[in-house]
N, C-alpha and C positions, 0 to 999 in steps of 0.2 A: 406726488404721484407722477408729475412729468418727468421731476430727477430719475424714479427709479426707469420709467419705460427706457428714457436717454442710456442709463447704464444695459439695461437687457438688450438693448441696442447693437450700444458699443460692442459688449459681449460676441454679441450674434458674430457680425460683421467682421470680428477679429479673429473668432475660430472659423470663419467661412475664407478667410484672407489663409490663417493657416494652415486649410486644406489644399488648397491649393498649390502655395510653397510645396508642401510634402510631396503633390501630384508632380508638379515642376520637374521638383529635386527627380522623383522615380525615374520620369521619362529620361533626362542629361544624366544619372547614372545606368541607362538600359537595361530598368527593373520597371518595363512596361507594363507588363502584370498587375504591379502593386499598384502603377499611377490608375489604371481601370477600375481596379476594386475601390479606390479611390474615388474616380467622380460616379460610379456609376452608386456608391452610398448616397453620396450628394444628392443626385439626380434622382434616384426613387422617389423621394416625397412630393416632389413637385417638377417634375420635369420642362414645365412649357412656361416657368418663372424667370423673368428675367434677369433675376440675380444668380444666377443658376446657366447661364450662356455659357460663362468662361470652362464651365465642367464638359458641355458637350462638344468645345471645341481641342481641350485639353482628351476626351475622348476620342475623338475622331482620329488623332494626331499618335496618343499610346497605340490604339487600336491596329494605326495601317503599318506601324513602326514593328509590332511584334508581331504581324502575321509576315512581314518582310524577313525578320530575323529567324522567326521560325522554317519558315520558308527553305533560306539557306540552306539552314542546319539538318532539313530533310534531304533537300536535295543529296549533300555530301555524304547523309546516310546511307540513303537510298544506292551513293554508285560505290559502297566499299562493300566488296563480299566478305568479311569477318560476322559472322551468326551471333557473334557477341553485341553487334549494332540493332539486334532483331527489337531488343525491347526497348531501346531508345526511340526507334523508328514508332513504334508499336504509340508508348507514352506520349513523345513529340502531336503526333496526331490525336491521342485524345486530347491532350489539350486545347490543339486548335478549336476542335470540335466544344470544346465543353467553354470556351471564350465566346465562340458565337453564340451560345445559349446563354449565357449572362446579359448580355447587349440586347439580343431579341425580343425581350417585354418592351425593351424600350424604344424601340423603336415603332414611330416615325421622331429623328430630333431633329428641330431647326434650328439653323444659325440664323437669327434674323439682322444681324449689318449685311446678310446677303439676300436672306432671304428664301433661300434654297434650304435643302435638308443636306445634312452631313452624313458623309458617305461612310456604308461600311457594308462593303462587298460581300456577300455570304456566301459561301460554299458549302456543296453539301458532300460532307466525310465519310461518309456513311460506307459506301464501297469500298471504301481506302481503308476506313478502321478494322472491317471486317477482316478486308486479305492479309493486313499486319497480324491481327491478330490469332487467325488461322497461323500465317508459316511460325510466329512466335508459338505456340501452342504445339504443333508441330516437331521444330528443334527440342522445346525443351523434355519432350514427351521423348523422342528419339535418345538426347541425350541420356536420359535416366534411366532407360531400357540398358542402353551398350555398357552403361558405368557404374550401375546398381551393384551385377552379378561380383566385380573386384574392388569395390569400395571397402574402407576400416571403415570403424566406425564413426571417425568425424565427418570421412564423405559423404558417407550414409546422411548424416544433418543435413548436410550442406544441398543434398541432392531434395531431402526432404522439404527443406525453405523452399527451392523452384518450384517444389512440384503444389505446396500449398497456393504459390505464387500464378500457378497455370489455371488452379481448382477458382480461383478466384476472377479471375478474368475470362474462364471460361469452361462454367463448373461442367462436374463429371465429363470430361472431354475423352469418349476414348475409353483406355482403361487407368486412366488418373488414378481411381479410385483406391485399385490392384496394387499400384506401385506406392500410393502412397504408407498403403500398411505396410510394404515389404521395406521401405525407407525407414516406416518407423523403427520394426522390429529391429533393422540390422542397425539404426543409429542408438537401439538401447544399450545401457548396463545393468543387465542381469546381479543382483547381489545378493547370496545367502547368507543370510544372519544365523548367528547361534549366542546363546548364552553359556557363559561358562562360570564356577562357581567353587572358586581355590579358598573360600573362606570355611572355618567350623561350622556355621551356621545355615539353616536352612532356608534356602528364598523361597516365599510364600507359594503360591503356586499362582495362584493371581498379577501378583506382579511377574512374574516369568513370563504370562501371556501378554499382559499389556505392553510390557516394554519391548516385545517379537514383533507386534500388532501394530505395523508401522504405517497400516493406512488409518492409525487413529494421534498420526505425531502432525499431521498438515501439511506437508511437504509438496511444495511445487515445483516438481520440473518430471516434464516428462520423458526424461529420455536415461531417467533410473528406476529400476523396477526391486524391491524387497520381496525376497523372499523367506521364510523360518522356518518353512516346507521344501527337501530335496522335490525337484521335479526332473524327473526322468527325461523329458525331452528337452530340455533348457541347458545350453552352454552356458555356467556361470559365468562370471567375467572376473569377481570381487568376491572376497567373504569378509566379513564384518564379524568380529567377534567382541559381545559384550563379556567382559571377563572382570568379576565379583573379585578383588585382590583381599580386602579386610574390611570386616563391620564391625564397628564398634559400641557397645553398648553401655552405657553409665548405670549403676547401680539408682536402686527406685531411692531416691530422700527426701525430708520433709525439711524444708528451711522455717522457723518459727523465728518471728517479731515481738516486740512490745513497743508499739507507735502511742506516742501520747500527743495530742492535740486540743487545741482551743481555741476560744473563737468569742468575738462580741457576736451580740445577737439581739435582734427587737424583744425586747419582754416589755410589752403591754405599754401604757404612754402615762405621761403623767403633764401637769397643768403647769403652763407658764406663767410663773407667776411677776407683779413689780415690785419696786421696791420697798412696799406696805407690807408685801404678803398676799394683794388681793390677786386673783384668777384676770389676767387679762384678756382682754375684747379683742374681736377683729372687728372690720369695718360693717359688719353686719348685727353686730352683739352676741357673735358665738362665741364661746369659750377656747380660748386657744391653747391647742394639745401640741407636746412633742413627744418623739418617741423616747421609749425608755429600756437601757440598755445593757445587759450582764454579760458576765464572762463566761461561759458554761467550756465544760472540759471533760473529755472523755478519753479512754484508753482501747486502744486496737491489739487484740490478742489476734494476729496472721501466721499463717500457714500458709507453705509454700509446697507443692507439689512441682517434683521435678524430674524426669527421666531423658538422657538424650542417645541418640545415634548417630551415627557416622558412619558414612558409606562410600568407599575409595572402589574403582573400577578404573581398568585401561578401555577404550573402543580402539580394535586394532582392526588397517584395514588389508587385505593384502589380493597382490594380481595374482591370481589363480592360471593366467596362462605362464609368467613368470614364475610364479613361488618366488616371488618378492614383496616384504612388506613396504605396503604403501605412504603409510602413516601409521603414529600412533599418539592417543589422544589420553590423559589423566582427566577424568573429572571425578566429580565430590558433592556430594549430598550429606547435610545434615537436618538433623528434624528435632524440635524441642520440644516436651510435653513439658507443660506452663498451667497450671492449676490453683487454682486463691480461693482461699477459706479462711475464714474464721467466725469471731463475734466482736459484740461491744459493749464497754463497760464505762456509763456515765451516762452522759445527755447528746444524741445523738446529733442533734445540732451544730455542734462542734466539726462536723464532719463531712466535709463535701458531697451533694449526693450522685455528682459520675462514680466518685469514688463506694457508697455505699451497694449501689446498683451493682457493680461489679463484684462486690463481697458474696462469695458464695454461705452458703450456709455450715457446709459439709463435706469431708474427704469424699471421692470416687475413688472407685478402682483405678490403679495403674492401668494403663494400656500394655498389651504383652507386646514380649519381642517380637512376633510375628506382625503386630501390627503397629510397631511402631517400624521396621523394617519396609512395611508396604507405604507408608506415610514417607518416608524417607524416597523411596522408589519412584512417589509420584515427582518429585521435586528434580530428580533424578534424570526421568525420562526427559525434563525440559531442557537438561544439559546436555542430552544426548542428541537431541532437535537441533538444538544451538549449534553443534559439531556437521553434525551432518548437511545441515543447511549449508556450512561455510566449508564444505569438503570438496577437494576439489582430486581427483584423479589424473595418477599419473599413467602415464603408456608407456 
C-alpha cells in the first residue's frame, strides 16, 4: 500500500513539474496566453495550496507580459487610419477584456515568500469595446452598402462573410439584415435543370421527377440554387442538362443448375464399447454414448432469374451568360434483377441452412422495363450527387 501511494505520488509531482515546464516554455516563447490557460487549470482546484505557488507566480508574470504586449499592439492600431486595422483593434481588446475574466474568480492569490497578493491590475474595457465595436460595425456596414450595388458574384460572398461577421458581433445592427439577403441573392447561382431523353425508350415519369427534384439529392452549399422550373424573374446563371444517351436492357433468362452435395451428419449415438464387447462406464456408472454418423446427400435443382439494365447519360453544364459549356460529365447506372428458386431432392441435411433459407420456392414475375429503368435511376441519381457535389464553376 505505501509502494503504490509513493508511485501516485511520484506521478502527481512529475505532471505538476510538467505543467509548469510547458507554462515556462509559453511565457520565453511569447505565447502568454497559453502559459495563463496554463496555471490558471492548475490553480482552480485548489488555489491557496502551497504546491500550487509556482502557478500563481508563473501567472502574475504571463499575465502583466501580455496586457504589455497587447497594449503595444493597440496602441500602433489605434494611430494607423487604414479601416482595415478596425477589426484588429475591435478583437485585440476583446481579448483583453475576456483575460481579465478568466483571472477574476480567482482572485484574491498570494504569494506567500512575500506575503503580499500578486498583482493584476484590472481595467475596465467596457467603453473601449463598445466604441470599437460601433466604428467596426459601422465601416463594414458602409462598405457593403457602396460595393453591394457592383459586385460579381464572388464579391457578392465575400461582402456576404463581413456582413454575417458584423450580424454576429453586433446582431441586427442597422439594416444588416437588408443587406445580408441582397449578399446572398447576388452571391447565388441560379441553375436550370432539364432532362433530356435521346434514348428509344421511355423514362418512367417518376424518375423524370425525382432525378429534377434536387432538394431531395442533399446538397450543401448555399450559394447554388436548382431549379426544373423556368422562373420568369430569375437570371439563370447555369443549365444543367441530364441528357439519357442509351439504356440498355438484357433479355428476361432463366439460368438452371444441378448442385449435388453431402454431408456427415449426427444420426442418433451408439455405445462405446471395450474390448469384450461390454458397454462402457463413466465415472458415475452411466453408459457411455458417442455420436453416430452418416453421410446423407441430396441434389439442388436452382433456377436463376436474371434481367439487367444499363443506363449511360452525359450531365452537361453550361454558362448561360457565355453560351459556353462548362463541363461535361459521363455517368453509368446499372441494376440487376437476381432471383433463386428452386427445390430439393434427397435429405436436406446435406445442405446449409443460410443456404436453404435463401431458396425461394418459386418463379416471380420479371420486373418490367419501366421498372427496372426506375431501379436503375435511383442508383443513378447517386452519380449525379456525386458530380454535382464536386462541380465546381467556371466564369
Amino acid at each position: 500500500m505505501r509502494t503504490l501511494y509513493f508511485l501516485l505520488l511520484v506521478s502527481v509531482t512529475l505532471c505538476s513539474c510538467s505543467s509548469v515546464k510547458k507554462a515556462e516554455t509559453a511565457i520565453n516563447t511569447g505565447n502568454f496566453d497559453r502559459a495563463i490557460d496554463i496555471a490558471i487549470s492548475n490553480l482552480a482546484s485548489d488555489k491557496n495550496a502551497k504546491c500550487k505557488q509556482e502557478y500563481v507566480v508563473l501567472l502574475e508574470d504571463a499575465f502583466a507580459k501580455a496586457v504589455s504586449e497587447d497594449q503595444i499592439v493597440l496602441n500602433r492600431l489605434q494611430s494607423d487610419p487604414n479601416p482595415a486595422v478596425l477589426e484588429s483593434i475591435y478583437e485585440t481588446l476583446l481579448n483583453m477584456q475576456s483575460r481579465q475574466s478568466k483571472i477574476r474568480p480567482l482572485l484574491p492569490l498570494k504569494i506567500f515568500d512575500t506575503g503580499k497578493l500578486a498583482s493584476f491590475p484590472m481595467i475596465d474595457y467596457s467603453k473601449q469595446v463598445i466604441e470599437a465595436r460601433t466604428t467596426l460595425s459601422n465601416h463594414l456596414l458602409e462598405s457593403a452598402r457602396s460595393s453591394l450595388n457592383v459586385a460579381n458574384t464572388l464579391q457578392a460572398r465575400v461582402i456576404y462573410d463581413d456582413l454575417i461577421y458584423l450580424n454576429n458581433i453586433n446582431p441586427d445592427y442597422k439594416d444588416t439584415s437588408q443587406l445580408l439577403e441582397k449578399a446572398l441573392e447576388k452571391g447565388t447561382d441560379y441553375i436550370i435543370v432539364s432532362l433530356k431523353n435521346d434514348t428509344q425508350l421511355a423514362i418512367p415519369k417518376r424518375l423524370d421527377e425525382e432525378l429534377l427534384n434536387f432538394s431531395t439529392y442533399g446538397l450543401n452549399d448555399k450559394w447554388t440554387v436548382y431549379h426544373n422550373r423556368n422562373n420568369d424573374n430569375i437570371f439563370y446563371d447555369y443549365s444543367l442538362d441530364i441528357n439519357f444517351r442509351n439504356i440498355i436492357i438484357s433479355p428476361e433468362q432463366v439460368l438452371q443448375k444441378e448442385l449435388q452435395r453431402e454431408k456427415q451428419v449426427i444420426d442418433g449415438f451408439e455405445y462405446e464399447l471395450d474390448e469384450r464387447g461390454n458397454v462402457k462406464k463413466d465415472s458415475l456408472g452411466d453408459d457411455i454414448k458417442k455420436d453416430k454418423y452418416s453421410l446423407v446427400k441430396a441434389t439442388i435443382f436452382q433456377s436463376i432469374q436474371q434481367k439487367e439494365v444499363t443506363i449511360d447519360a452525359n450531365i452537361i453544364v453550361s454558362n448561360r451568360n457565355t453560351g459556353q459549356l462548362v463541363d461535361r460529365f459521363p455517368v453509368s447506372s446499372t441494376f440487376i434483377f437476381n432471383y433463386i428458386y428452386g427445390r430439393v431432392n434427397g435429405d436436406k441435411r446435406a445442405i446449409d441452412e443460410d443456404y436453404l433459407q435463401t431458396l425461394n420456392a418459386q418463379a416471380i414475375p420479371f420486373p418490367t422495363n419501366e421498372q427496372m429503368i426506375y431501379d436503375a435511376g435511383e442508383d443513378l441519381k447517386l452519380r449525379i450527387k456525386e458530380v454535382l457535389t464536386g462541380l465546381k464553376l467556371k466564369r
